[in-house]
C-alpha positions as CSV (number, residue, x, y, z in Angstrom):
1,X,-10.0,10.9,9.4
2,X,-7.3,11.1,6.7
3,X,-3.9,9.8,6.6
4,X,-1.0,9.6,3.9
5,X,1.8,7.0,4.0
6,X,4.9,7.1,2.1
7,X,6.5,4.0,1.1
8,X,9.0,2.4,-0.3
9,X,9.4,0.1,-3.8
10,X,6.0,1.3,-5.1
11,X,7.1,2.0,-8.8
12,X,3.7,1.7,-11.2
13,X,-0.3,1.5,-12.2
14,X,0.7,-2.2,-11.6
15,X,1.6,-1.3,-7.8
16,X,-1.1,0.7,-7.0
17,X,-3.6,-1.2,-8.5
18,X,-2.7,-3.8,-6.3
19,X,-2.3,-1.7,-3.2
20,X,-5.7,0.3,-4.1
21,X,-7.7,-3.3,-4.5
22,X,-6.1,-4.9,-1.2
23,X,-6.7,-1.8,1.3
24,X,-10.4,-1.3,0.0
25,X,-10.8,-5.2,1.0
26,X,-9.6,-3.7,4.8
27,X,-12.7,-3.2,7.6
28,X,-13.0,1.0,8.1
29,X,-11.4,2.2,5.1
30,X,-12.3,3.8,2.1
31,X,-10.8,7.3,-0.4
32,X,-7.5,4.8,-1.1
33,X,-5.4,7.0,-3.6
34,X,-2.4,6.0,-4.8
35,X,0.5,8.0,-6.3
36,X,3.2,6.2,-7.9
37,X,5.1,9.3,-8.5
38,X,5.4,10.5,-4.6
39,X,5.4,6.8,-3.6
40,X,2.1,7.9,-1.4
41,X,-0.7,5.7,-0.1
42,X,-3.5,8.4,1.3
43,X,-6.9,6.6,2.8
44,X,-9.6,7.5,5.2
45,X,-10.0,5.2,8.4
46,X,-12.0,5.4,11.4
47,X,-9.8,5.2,14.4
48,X,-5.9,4.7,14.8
49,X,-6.4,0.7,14.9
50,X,-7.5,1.2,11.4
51,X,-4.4,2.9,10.0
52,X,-1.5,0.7,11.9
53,X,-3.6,-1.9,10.1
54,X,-3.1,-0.4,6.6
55,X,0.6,0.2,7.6
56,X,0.5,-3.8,8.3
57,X,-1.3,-4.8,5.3
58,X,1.3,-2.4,3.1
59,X,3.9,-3.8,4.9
60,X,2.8,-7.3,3.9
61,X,2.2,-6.7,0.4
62,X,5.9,-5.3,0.2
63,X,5.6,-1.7,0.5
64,X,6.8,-0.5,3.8
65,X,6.4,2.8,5.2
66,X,9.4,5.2,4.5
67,X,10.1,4.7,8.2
68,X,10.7,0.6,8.5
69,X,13.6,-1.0,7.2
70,X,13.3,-2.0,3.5
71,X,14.1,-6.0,3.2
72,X,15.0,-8.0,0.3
73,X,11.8,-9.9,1.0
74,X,9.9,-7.0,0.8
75,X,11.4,-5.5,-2.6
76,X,10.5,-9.3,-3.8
77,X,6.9,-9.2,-2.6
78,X,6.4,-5.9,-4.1
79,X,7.6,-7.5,-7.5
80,X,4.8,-10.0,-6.9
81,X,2.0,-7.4,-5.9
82,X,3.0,-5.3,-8.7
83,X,2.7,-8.1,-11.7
84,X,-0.5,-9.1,-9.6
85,X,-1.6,-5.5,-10.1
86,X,-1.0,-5.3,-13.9
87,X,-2.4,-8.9,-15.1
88,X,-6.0,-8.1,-13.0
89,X,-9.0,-7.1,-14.4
């Protein structure tokens, strides 16, 4: 199965190199595209466990779904993923 995500405070190549790397490292899923310019996470999973744990794991890395509330600690941890993103290989 297929699923897109919108989120929030994903901004650049940095930010979805990041989010691309850490959801491939994720039991089940594989396809990870990112688009920086619709703020869109699309992925395919195996079964629904599968996606509310790339919700979780987006979450975690700072980029909520459109539909949670957008923290101060997540715009922060965004900042970190996304300088993660651009200084790796």
């Amino acid at each position: 199965m297929k699923a897109t995500i919108i989120v929030q405070n994903l901004k650049c190549g940095g930010c979805a190199k990041t989010i691309t790397n850490k959801l491939l490292e994720l039991e089940n899923i594989s396809e990870v595209q990112v688009f920086p310019n619709t703020s869109t996470v699309s992925f395919a999973y195996q079964d629904s466990g599968d996606a509310i744990n790339v919700k979780d794991k987006l979450k975690d890395l700072g980029y909520p779904s459109i539909d949670s509330k957008n923290t101060l600690a997540s715009k922060a941890k965004s900042f970190v993923s996304c300088a993660t993103g651009k200084m790796s290989k």
